[in-house]
Structures are given as structure tokens and as C-alpha cells.
N, CA, C and O of each residue as an XYZ file, in Angstrom:
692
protein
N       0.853     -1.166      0.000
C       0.000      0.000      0.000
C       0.903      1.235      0.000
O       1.980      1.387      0.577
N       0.079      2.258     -0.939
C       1.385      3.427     -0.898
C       1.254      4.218      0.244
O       0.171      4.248      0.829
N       2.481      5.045      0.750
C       2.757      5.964      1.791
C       1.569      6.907      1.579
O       0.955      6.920      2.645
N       1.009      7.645      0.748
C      -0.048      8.754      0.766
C      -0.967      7.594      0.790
O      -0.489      7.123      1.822
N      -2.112      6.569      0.411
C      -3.197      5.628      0.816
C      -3.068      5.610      2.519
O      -3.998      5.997      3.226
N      -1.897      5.150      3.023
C      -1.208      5.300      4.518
C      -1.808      6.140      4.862
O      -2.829      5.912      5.511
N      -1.301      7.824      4.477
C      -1.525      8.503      5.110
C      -3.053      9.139      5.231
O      -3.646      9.691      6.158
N      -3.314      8.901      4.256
C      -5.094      9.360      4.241
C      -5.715      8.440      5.121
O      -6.785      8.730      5.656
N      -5.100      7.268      5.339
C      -6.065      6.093      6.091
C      -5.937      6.696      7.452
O      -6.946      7.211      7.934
N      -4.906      6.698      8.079
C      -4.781      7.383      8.975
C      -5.234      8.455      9.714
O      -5.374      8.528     10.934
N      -5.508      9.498      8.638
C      -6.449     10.788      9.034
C      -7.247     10.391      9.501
O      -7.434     10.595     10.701
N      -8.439      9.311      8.417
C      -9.665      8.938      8.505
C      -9.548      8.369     10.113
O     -10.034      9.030     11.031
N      -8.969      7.290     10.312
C      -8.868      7.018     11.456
C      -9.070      8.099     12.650
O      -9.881      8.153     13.575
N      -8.076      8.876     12.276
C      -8.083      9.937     13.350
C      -9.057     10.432     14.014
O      -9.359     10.636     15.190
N      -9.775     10.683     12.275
C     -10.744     11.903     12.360
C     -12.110     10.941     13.185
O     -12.870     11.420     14.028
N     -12.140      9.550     12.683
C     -12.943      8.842     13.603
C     -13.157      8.464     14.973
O     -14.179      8.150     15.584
N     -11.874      8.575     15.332
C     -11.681      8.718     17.062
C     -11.773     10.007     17.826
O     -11.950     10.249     19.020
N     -11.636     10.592     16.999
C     -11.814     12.316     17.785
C     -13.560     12.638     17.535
O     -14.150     13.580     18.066
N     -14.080     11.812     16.779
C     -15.490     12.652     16.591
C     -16.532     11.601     16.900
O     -17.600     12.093     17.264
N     -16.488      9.817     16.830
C     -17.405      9.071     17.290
C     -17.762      9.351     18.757
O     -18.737      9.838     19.330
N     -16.539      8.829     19.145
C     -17.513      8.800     21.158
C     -17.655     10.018     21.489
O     -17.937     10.272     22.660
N     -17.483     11.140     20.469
C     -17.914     12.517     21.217
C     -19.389     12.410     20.541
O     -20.127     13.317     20.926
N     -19.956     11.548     19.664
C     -21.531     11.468     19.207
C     -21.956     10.209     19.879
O     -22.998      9.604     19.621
N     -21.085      9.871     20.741
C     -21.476      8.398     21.238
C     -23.263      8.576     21.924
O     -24.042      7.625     21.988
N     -23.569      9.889     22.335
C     -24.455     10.338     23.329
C     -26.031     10.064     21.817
O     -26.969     10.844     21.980
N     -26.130      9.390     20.982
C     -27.555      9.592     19.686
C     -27.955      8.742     20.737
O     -27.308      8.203     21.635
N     -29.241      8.730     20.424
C     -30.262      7.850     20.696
C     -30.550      6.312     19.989
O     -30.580      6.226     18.761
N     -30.714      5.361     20.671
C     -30.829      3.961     20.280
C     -32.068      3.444     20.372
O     -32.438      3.630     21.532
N     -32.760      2.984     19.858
C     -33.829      2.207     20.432
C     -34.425      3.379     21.292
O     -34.961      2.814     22.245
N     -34.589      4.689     21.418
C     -35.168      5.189     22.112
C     -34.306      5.641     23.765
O     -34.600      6.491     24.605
N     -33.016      4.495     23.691
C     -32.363      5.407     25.004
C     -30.913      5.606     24.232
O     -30.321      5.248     23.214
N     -30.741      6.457     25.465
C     -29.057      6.612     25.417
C     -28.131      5.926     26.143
O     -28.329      5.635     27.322
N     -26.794      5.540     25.346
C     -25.910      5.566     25.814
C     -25.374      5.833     26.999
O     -25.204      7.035     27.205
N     -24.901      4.765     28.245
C     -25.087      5.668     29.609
C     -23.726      6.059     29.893
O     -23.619      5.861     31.103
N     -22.503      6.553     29.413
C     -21.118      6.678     29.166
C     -20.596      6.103     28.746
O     -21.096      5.328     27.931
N     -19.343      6.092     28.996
C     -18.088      4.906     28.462
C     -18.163      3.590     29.154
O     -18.661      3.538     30.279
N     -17.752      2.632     28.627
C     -17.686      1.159     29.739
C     -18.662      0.035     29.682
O     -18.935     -0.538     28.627
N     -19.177     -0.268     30.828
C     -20.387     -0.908     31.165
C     -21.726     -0.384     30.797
O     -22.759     -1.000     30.534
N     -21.521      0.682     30.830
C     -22.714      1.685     30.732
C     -23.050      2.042     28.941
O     -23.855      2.623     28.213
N     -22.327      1.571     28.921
C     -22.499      1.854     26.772
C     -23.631      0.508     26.394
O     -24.478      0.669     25.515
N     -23.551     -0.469     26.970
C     -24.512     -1.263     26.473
C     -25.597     -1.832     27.516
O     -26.125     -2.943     27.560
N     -25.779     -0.547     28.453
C     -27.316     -0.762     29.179
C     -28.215     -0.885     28.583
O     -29.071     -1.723     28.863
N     -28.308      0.112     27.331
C     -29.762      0.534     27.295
C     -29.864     -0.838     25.752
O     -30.981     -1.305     25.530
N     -28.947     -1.206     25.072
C     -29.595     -2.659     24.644
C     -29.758     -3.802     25.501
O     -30.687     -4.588     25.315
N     -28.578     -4.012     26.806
C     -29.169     -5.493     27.600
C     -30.866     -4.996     28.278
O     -31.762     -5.740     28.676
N     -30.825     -3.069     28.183
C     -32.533     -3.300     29.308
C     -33.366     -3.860     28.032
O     -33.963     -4.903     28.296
N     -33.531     -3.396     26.726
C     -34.329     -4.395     25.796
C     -34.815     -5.552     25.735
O     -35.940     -5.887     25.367
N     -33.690     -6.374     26.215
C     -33.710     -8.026     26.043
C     -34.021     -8.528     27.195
O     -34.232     -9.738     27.273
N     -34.114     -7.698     28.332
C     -34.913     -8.528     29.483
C     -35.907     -8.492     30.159
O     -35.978     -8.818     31.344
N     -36.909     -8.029     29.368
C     -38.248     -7.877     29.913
C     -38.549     -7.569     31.151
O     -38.797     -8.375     32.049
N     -38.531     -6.022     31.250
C     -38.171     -5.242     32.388
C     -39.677     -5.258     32.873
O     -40.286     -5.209     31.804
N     -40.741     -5.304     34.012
C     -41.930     -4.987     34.260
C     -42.280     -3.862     33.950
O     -41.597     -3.124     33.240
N     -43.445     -3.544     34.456
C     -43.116     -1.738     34.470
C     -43.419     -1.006     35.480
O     -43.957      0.090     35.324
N     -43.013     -1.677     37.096
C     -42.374     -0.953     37.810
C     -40.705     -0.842     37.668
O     -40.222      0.068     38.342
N     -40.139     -1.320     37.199
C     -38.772     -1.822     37.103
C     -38.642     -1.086     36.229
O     -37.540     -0.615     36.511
N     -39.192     -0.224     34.628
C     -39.297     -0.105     33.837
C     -39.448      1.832     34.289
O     -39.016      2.686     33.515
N     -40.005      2.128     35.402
C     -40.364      3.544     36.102
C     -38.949      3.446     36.739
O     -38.044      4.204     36.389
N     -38.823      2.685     37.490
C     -37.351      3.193     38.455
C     -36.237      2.916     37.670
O     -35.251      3.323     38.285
N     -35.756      2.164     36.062
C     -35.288      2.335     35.635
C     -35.058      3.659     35.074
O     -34.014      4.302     35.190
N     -36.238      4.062     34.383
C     -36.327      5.229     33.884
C     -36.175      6.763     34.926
O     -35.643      7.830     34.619
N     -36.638      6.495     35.800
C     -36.088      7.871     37.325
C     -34.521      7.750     37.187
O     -33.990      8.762     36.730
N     -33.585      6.577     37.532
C     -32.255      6.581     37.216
C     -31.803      7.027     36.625
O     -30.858      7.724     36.994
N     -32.178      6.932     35.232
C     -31.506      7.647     34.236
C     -31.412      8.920     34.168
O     -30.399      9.613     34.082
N     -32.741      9.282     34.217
C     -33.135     10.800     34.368
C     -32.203     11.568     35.382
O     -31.499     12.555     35.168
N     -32.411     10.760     36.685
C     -31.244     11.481     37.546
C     -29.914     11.562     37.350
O     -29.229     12.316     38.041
N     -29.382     10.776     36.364
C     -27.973     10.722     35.844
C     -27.962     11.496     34.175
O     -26.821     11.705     33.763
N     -28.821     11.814     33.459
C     -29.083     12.401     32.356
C     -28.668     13.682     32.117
O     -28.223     13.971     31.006
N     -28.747     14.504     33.001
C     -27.462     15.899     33.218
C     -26.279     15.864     33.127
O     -25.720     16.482     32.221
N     -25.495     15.042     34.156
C     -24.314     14.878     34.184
C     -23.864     14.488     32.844
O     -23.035     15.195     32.270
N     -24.309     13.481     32.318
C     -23.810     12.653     31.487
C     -24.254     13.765     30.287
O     -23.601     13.613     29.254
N     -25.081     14.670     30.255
C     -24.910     15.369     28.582
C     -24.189     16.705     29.097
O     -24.198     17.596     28.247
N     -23.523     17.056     30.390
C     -22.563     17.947     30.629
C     -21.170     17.467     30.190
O     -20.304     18.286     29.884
N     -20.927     15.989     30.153
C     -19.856     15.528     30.428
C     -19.633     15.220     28.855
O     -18.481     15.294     28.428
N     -20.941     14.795     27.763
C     -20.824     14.932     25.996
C     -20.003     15.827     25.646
O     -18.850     15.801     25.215
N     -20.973     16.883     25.960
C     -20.768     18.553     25.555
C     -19.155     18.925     25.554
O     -18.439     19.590     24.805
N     -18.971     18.275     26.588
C     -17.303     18.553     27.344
C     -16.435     17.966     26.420
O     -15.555     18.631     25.873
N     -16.588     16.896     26.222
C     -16.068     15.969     25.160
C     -16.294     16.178     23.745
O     -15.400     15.814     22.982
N     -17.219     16.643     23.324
C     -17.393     16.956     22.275
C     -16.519     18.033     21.942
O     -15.817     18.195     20.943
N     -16.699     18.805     23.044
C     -15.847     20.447     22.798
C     -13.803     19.764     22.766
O     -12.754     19.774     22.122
N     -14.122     19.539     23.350
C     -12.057     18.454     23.922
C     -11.753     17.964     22.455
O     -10.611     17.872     22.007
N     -12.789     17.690     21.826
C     -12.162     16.697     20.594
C     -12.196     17.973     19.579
O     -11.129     18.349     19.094
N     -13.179     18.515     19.315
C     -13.042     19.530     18.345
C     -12.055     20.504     18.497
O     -11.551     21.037     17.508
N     -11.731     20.787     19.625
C     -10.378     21.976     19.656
C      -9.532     20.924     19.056
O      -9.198     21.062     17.880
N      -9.000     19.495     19.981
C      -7.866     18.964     19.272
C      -8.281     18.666     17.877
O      -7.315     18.208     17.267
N      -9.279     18.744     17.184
C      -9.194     18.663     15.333
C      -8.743     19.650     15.394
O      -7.525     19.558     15.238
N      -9.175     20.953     15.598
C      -8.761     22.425     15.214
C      -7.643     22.112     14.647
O      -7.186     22.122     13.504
N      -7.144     21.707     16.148
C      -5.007     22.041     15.845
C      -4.303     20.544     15.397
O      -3.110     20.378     15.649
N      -4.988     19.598     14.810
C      -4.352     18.794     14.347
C      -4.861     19.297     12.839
O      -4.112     18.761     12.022
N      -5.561     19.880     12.364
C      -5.884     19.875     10.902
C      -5.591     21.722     10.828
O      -5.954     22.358      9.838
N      -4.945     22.349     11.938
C      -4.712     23.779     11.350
C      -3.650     23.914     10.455
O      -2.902     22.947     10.596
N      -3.214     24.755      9.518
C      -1.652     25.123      9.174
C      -0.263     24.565      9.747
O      -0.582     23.389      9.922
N       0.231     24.600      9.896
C       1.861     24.691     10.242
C       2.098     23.572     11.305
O       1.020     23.081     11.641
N       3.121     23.042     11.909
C       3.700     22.098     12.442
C       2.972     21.519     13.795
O       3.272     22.160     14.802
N       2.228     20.613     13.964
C       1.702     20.340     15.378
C       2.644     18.932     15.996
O       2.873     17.975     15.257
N       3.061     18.975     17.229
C       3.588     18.270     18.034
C       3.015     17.585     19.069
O       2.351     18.338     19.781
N       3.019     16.298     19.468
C       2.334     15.593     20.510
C       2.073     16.614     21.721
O       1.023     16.885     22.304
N       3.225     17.034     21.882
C       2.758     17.880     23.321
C       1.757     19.345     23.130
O       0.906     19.702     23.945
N       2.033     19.912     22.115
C       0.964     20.859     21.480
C      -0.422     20.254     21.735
O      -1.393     20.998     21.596
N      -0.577     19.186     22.035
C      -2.137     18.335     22.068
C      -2.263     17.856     23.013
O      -3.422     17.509     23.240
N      -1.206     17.543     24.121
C      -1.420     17.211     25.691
C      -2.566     17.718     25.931
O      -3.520     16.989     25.659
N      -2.787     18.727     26.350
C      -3.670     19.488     27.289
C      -5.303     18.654     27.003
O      -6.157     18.221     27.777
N      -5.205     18.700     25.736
C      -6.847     17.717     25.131
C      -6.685     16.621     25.636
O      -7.315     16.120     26.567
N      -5.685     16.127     24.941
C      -5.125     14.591     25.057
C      -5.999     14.591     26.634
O      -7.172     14.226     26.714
N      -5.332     14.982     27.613
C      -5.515     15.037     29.338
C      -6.773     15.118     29.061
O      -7.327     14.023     29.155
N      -7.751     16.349     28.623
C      -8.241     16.715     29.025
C      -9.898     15.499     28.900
O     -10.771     15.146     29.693
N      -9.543     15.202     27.261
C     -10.388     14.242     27.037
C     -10.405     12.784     27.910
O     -11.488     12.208     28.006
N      -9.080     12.129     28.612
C      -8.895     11.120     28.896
C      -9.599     10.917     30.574
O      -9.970      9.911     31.179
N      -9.564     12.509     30.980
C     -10.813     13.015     32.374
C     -11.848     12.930     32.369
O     -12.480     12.420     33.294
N     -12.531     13.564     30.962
C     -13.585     13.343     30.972
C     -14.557     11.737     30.414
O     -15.770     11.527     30.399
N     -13.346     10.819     30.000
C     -13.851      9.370     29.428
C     -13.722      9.008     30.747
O     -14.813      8.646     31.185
N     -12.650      8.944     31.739
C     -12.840      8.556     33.253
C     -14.294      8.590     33.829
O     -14.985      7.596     34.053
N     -14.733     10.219     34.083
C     -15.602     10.591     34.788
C     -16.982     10.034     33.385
O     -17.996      9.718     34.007
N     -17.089      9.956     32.659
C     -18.155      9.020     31.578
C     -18.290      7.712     32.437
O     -19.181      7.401     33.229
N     -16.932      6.898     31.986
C     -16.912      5.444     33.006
C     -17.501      5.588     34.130
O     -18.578      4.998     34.214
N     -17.205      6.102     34.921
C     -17.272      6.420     36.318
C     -19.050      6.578     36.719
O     -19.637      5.902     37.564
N     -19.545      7.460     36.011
C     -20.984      8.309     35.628
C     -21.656      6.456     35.320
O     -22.133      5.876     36.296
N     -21.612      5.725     33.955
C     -22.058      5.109     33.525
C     -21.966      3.403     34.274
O     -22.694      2.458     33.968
N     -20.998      3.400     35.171
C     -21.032      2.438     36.025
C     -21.593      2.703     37.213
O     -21.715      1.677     37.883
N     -22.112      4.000     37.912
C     -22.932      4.430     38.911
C     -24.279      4.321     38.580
O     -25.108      4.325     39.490
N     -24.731      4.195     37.068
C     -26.159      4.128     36.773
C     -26.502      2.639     36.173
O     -27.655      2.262     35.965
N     -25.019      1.639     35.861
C     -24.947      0.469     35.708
C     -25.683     -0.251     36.699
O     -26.822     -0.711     36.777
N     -24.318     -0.186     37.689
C     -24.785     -0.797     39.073
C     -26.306     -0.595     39.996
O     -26.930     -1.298     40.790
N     -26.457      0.553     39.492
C     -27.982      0.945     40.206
C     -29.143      0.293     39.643
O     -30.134     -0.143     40.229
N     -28.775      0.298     38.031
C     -30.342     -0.345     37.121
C     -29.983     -2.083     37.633
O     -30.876     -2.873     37.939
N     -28.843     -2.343     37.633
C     -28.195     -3.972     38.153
C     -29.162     -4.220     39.754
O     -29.586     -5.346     40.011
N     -29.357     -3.311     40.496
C     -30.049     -3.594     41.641
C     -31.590     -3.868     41.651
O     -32.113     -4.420     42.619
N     -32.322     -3.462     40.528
C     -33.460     -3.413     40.359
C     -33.520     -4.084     39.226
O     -34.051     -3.461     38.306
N     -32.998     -5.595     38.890
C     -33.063     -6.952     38.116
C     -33.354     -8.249     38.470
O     -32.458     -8.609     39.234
N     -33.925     -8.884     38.350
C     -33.954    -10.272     38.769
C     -32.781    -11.493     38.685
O     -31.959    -11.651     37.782
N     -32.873    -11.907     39.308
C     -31.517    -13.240     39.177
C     -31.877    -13.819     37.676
O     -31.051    -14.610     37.222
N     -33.067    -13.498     36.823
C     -33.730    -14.622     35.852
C     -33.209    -13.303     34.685
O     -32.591    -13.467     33.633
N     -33.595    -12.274     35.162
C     -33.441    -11.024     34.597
C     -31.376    -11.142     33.983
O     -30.900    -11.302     32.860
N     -30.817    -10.996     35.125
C     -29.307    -10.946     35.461
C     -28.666    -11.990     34.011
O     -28.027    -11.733     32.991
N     -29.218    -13.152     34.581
C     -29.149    -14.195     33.886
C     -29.134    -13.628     32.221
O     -28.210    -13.188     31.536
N     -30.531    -13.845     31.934
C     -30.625    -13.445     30.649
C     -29.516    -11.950     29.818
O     -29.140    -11.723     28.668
N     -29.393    -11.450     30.766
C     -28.452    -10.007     30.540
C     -26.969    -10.517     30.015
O     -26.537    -10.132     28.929
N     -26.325    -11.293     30.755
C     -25.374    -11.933     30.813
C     -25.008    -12.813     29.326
O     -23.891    -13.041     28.862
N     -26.485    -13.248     28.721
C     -26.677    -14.221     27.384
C     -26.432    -13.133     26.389
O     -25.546    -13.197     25.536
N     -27.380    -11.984     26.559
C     -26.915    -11.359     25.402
C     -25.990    -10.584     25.135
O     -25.870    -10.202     23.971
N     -24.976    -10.087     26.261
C     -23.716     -9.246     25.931
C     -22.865    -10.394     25.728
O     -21.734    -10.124     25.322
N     -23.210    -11.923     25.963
C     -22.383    -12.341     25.365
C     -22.342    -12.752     23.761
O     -21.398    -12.918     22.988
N     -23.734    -12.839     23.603
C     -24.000    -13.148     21.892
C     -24.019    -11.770     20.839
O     -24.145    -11.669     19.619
N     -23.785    -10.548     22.192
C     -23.207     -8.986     21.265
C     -21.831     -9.071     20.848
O     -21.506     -9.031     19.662
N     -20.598     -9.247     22.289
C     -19.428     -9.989     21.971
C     -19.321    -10.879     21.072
O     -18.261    -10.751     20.460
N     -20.204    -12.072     20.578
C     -19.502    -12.942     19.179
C     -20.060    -12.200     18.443
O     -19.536    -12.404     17.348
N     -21.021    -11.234     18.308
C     -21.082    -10.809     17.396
C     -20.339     -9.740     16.518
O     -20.310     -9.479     15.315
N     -19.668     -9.166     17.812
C     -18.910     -8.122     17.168
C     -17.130     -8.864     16.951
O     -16.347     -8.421     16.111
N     -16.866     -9.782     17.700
C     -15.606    -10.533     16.923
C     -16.322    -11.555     15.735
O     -15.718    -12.568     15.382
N     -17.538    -11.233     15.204
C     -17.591    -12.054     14.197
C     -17.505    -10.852     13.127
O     -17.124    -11.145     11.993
N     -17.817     -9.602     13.404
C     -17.923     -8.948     12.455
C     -16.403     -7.986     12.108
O     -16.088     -7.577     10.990
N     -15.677     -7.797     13.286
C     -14.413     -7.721     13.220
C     -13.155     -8.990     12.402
O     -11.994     -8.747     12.072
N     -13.808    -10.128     12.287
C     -13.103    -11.283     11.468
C     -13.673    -10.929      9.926
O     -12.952    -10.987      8.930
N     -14.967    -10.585      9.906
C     -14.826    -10.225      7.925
C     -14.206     -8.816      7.387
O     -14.190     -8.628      6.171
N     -13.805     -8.035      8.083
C     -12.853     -7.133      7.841
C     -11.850     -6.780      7.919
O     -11.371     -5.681      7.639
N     -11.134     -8.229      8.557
C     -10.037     -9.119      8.536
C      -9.241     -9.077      7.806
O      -9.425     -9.917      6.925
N      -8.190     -8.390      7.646
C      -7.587     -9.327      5.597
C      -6.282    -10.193      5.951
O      -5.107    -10.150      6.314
N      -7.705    -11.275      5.456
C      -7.037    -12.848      5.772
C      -5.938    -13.154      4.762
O      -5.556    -14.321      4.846
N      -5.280    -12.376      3.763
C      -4.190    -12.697      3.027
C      -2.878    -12.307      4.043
O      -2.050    -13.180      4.302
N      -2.765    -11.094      4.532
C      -1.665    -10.495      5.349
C      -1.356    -10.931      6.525
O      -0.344    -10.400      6.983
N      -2.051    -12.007      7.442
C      -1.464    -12.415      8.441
C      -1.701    -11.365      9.390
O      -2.751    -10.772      9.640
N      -0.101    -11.182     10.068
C      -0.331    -10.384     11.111
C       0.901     -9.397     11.056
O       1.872     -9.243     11.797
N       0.369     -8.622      9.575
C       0.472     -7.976      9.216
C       0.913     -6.372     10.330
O       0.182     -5.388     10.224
N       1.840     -6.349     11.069
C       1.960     -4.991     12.254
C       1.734     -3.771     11.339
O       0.920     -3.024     11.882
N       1.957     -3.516     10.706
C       1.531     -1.625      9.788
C       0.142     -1.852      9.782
O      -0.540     -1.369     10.687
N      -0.490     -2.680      8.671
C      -1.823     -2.459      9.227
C      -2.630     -2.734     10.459
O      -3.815     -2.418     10.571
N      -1.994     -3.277     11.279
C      -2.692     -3.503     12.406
C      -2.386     -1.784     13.715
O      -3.149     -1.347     14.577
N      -1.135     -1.326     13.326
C      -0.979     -0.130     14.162
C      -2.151      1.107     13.156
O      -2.917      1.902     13.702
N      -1.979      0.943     11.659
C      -2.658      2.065     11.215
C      -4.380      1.430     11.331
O      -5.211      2.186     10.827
N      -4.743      0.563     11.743
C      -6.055      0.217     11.893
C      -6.454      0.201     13.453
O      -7.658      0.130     13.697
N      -5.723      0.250     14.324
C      -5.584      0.107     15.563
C      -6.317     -1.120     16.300
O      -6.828     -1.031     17.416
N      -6.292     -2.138     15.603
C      -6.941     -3.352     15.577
C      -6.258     -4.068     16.988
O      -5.037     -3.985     17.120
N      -6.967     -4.683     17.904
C      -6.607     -5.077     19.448
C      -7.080     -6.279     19.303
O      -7.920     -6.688     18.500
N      -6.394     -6.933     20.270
C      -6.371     -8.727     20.644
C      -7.681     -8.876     20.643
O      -8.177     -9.982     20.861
């Protein structure tokens, strides 16, 4: 692959990590995203387990009470990533440390996301059934094969293990 294909791939990359999990906050099925972590795939395991609908009210109060924080903490992130595009796509010479300050600044606010989204994890986790739990457990695991099944067809099974494309794809164990 040529050095400029490289380098455009790369941007793209870039430009995809600086701007997805700052839109991580759309709407799914009607909820959101509850931060980074555990909390990113609440609101599909509450789908699949046939929540009552008292369970279904105090789920929904939870959220609500955590629903501020968590679109203060977007906003924040959203803003963290767009300055660092600014100055990675401005004019003239940018340097890793020229981008610290984001770098930091974003890596605080994915903390306090985690942090946020495992406080509203653990809470909707208290108001589940053992039958409930159970079933929760089935489908993040049949989300997991699903997403190393869909990470294997975009695979390229000619190159092996290929290290350039695996650093410019940022592809993990």
C-alpha cells in the first residue's frame, strides 16, 4: 500500500476517534448511551430482558437522575475533541505535546463518563432479577460474538499479522 493511501487512512482514522464517542451520546432504540464502559450497552441489555413496568419507572427515574451529568460531560467531550481537530488539521507544524492538554483533558472526561455510567450500571443492576441478570449476561455475550464475528470479515485474511496495518487500523487482541 502506498505511503499517501497510509496517510489518508490514517487521518480517517483519526478523524474517527476524535469525533465518534464525542456522538457516542444519539439515541438507540429510544435510550441513550449511559457513558463509556459498562454503561455503553445498558440501554440494549434493558431491551432483552423484559423489564416490568415498575422496574421499567425506576429504571427510567435513574436515568433521568444521571441524564445531566452525562450530557454535561458529551458537551465537554465533544468540545475536547473539536479543539484537538482544530489544531491537528490547522496550518503549520503540530507536536504531541501541542495536544497534551486535550489529550488530558479528554482522557478526564472518558474517566468521569466510566465512572458516571457504572454508577447508573450498578444501580439499574439492583433493580433486576436473578432470571433477569441471567438473561443479561446471554446477550452481551451473543453482542461480543457478534462483534468478533464482524471484526473477522474485515479481517484481511491474506496479510497475516500484518503490524503496519494492524498499528494504522488500531486493531486489538
Amino acid at each position: 500500500m502506498g505511503k499517501k493511501l497510509h496517510l489518508v487512512l490514517l487521518g480517517l482514522v483519526i478523524l474517527s476517534l476524535l469525533y465518534l464517542p464525542a456522538y457516542g451520546q444519539h439515541h438507540f432504540m429510544g435510550m441513550r448511551p449511559m457513558g463509556d464502559g459498562p454503561g455503553m450497552m445498558l440501554p440494549l441489555l434493558l431491551k432483552g430482558v423484559d423489564l416490568n413496568a415498575e422496574q421499567r419507572t425506576r429504571v427510567q427515574e435513574m436515568m433521568d437522575a444521571h441524564r445531566p451529568t452525562l450530557q454535561t460531560l458529551f458537551q465537554q467531550l465533544r468540545a475536547a475533541h473539536e479543539e484537538m481537530a482544530n489544531k491537528l488539521f490547522a496550518p503549520g507544524a503540530v507536536q504531541a505535546e501541542d495536544l497534551a492538554p486535550q489529550v488530558q483533558q479528554i482522557a478526564q472526561l472518558r474517566e468521569q463518563l466510566m465512572q458516571e455510567g457504572l454508577k447508573v450500571t450498578l444501580a439499574v443492576r439492583g433493580v433486576l432479577t436473578a432470571e433477569q441478570l441471567a438473561k443479561a449476561a446471554e446477550l452481551k455475550q451473543r453482542m461480543q460474538t457478534l462483534h468478533q464475528e464482524m471484526r473477522s470479515l474485515f479481517q484481511d485474511k491474506n496479510s497475516g499479522n500484518n503490524q503496519e496495518e494492524d498499528v494504522l487500523f488500531f486493531h486489538t487482541p
